[in-house]
C-alpha angles and dihedrals in degrees: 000000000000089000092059101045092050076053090050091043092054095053096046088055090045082049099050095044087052087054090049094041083062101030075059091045105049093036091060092052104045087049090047100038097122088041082061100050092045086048101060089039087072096059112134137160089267096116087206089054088051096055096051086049093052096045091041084054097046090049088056097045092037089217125088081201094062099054093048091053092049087051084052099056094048095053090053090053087046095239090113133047119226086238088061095034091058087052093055087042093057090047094055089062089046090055098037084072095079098076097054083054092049089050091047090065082072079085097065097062096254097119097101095050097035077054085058086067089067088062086039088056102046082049091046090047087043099050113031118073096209123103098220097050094055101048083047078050091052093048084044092060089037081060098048090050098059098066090042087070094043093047081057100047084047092052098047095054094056094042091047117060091169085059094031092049090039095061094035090057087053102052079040091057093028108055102123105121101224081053088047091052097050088053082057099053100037103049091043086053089055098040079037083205129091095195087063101052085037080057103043079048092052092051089046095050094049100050083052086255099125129032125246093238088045090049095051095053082048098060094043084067092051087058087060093029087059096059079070104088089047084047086057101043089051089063101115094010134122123284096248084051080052097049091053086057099053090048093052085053092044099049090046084047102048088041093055090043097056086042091041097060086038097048089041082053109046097014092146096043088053102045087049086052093058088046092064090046103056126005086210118096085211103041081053093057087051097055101043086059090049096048083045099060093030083060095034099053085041101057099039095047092085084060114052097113099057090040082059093048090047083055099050090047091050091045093043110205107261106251118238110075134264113325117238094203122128112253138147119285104201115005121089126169090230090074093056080085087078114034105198087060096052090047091054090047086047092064095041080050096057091034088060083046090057092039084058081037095065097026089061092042084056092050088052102041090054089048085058101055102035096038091231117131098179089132102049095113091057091058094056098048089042085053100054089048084053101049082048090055095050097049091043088052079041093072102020083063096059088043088055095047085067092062129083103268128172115258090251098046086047086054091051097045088049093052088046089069083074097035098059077047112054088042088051085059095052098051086058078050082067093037097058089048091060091055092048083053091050092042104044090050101045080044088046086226116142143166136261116247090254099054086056085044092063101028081055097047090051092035086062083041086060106038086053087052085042080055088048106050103047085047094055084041095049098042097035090234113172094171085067095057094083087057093045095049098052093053090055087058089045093052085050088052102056089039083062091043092047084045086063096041091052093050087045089051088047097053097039084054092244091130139030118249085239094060093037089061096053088050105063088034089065091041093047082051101045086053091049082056087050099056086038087051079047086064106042096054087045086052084098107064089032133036101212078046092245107168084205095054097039097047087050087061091050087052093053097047098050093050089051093061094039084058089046093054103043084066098057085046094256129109140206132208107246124204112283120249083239094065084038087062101043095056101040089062087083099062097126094044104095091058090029086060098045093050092047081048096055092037088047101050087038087063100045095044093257122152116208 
């Protein structure tokens, strides 16, 4: 009965170091979350740079795994090269190596007071208010935990000589070091995280289970064990992702290798070394991984270029050209493992939709005023990429929304539900122009020069508010929302006075009523893209992208620091009644819009 509930008690320990590992883990990212997104915007092609990136990243997502997955992921979306993702991928085993030194620490008799962290970090996350402080407060009781279940892994091998002497007698019997080294990879595969096994080493060394020259070659297995989980995430990916698997498995093997023949060779003199260099079994294990990925990454840095072209030559390209399909661009499901990238992917990938979106309204508005529907095809094809890339962000955005996300990114993704749709709508908007160009020509039907005068005078109106919008969307800029409001009256403005134009034309006999009717439908049309392009830029102050809610935010927010600041005897300048007023005239748009939209592609035989 002892003996099974030392076992219990083992597993309970193993089990609560696993939830700390990621209570660390996933504290550290949500409370870096912007750092991670500034930080992989800094890759280059400076190897060195590249390195520091990948072990940074890793420090702040405590798992080499994770980050590999994440490069993965970018090369598979083409924002990264297979040269710079091998140099990110070298500096995540750099920085993996952190974790093993933390855990070391367990050998210097703090594990009862680095437990008491896990207490300090549920106080910090109850009391403070302030978001940050409470996601640094999770990663501190993850922390904490995790030498709560080494302390109990500890603890169960000295108070169980039948575990303690069972283990013992099979390091004793298995020392081969092939053998060693496939313990290694096959219990990190199963655990899929390094950290954890360097761990579980650490707490055996250091209880006298496990050999120092066993526990090397151990080690040296963990380091392939771990390109597992890359192996895995590649699976369905592009050739290049494949590729950076297949490099992140190359560099671990060619390192263990290299240490495995050394080691086999001077096994004694290296043990002694280490030795020297820490009187702690388990600050000893640590070490040795860190010198082994310092030497590894050193040594095979010169080398990046031919590691790549030994890749590309084992993951040969699929013949058959480039596919025309239409797939997703950024997104990737493997960088829903660390929120504050994918939301980051999410918003390049709607910025590429908007970018189709206006392309396509370009193609068909020239169509419209010169009558040449040459690209029609490619409005077509570009549409139906469009209408697959809206309903891709569609569910990765729920997806993501399961996910823990910070207060402000849950707020973004939950604007971004409008935003794919108001630029899908836009994108039918284009659509629909392209049919009144076919039709009109196959109809000979055609406008005055006054009437594309003035279509072409509203249509530029419309592409510089299309500018606007996805820079204020883009670059979150709320100083930018007054101007932008007042063009959309303005547009509204000009569509009432072409309305008028167009009746005075029709009963002076200057137009047909078929072209007439082809006319006001594009303007009513151009000023439906107007309110969508509205939302999208208030999208960042609401999330249904509401003016009046949005400015009423903006409202709040400005008197509270004008109240702020009269107390500090300063003062600051609030929206006028006036702007409050203006923008609160288009309370009703946003549904107004939705329900023209649904009128208008009905019509014209649409789907949304």
């Amino acid at each position: 009965m002892e003996v099974v509930l030392s076992v219990l008690t083992l597993i309970a320990g193993l089990g609560v170091l696993m939830i700390g590992m990621h209570m660390l883990s996933e504290g550290l990212e949500r409370s870096a979350g912007k750092g991670m997104r500034k930080l992989f915007g800094k890759i280059s092609d400076n190897r060195f740079a590249g390195v520091g990136v990948g072990a940074v990243a890793t420090v702040l997502v405590n798992s080499s795994a994770a980050t590999t997955v994440m490069v993965i992921g970018f090369v598979n979306a083409g924002l990264m090269t297979l040269v710079q993702a091998t140099a990110i991928i070298m500096g995540a085993n750099i920085g993996t190596t952190l974790t093993g030194i933390i855990v070391a620490l367990s050998g210097f008799s703090l594990s009862g007071f680095m437990g008491v962290l896990a207490f300090i970090g549920v106080a910090v996350g109850m009391i403070s208010k302030n978001a940050t402080v409470k996601k640094i407060g999770f990663a501190i009781s993850g922390l904490g935990l995790m030498f709560v279940g080494l302390g109990l892994m500890s603890d169960t091998f000295k108070t169980s000589p039948a575990i303690s002497a069972a283990l013992t007698g099979v390091f004793e019997k298995v020392s081969f070091p092939l053998v060693l080294i496939l313990i290694g990879i096959v219990c990190t595969a199963l655990f899929q995280s390094s950290a954890a096994m360097t761990a579980i080493l650490v707490t055996m060394s250091g209880a006298g289970i496990i050999p120092m020259g066993s526990a090397l070659f151990v080690i040296l297995g963990t380091n392939i064990g771990t390109c597992v989980t890359a192996i895995i995430a590649s699976l369905g990916a592009s050739t290049n992702a494949k590729r950076t698997a297949v490099i992140h498995l190359l560099f671990n093997a060619i390192g263990t290798f290299v240490f495995a023949v050394f080691i086999w060779i001077f096994k004694d003199d290296v043990v002694w070394l280490l030795g020297k260099m820490a009187s702690k079994p388990q600050m000893q294990v640590a070490l040795f991984h860190v010198f082994f990925n310092l030497i590894t990454t050193a040594l095979l840095m010169p080398f990046i270029k031919p590691l790549t072209r030994l890749a590309s030559w084992l993951v040969r390209e699929k013949h058959g050209g480039e596919d025309e399909a239409p797939h997703m661009y950024y997104i990737d499901d493997r960088f829903l493992q660390t929120p504050p990238i994918a939301v980051a992917q999410v918003k390049l990938e709607v910025n590429h939709m908007a970018e189709m979106a206006q392309k396509n309204l370009k193609r068909a508005m020239s169509a419209v005023l010169t009558q040449n529907t040459a690209e029609r095809d490619k409005v077509e094809r570009d549409e139906q990429r469009i209408n697959f890339v809206h309903k891709g962000v569609s569910r990765y955005l729920i997806k993501l929304s399961s996910q823990a996300l910070s207060r402000s990114d849950e707020k973004f993704v939950g604007s971004l539900h409008h935003v794919v749709g108001d630029i899908e709508r836009i994108a039918d908007h284009a659509q629909n122009f392209m049919e009144d160009a076919q039709s009109m020509r196959e109809n000979d039907c055609s406008f005055t020069q006054n009437a594309l005068d003035e279509l072409e005078d509203m249509y530029d109106r419309v592409m510089t508010m299309f500018d606007e919008a996805m820079y204020i969307f883009q670059n979150n800029d709320v100083g930018r929302l007054n101007g932008f409001a007042n063009m959309e009256q303005e547009l509204d403005m000009i569509k009432r006075t072409l309305g008028d134009n167009h009746i005075a034309r029709l009963n002076a006999g200057g137009c047909s009523v078929e072209s007439g009717t082809h006319f006001y439908s594009i303007i009513s049309a151009l000023e439906r893209i107007g309110d969508h392009l509205t939302n999208i830029a208030f999208s960042i102050k609401s999330p249904s992208g509401s003016q009046r809610e949005a400015m009423e935010k903006i409202n709040e927010e400005q008197k509270k620091r004008a109240h702020e600041r009269k107390n500090s005897g300063k003062s600051l300048q609030v929206l006028s009644e006036a702007e409050i007023a203006a923008a609160q005239a288009d309370s009703g748009k946003a549904a107004e819009v939705a329900n023209d939209d649904d009128h208008t592609n009905t019509e014209q035989g649409v789907a949304l």
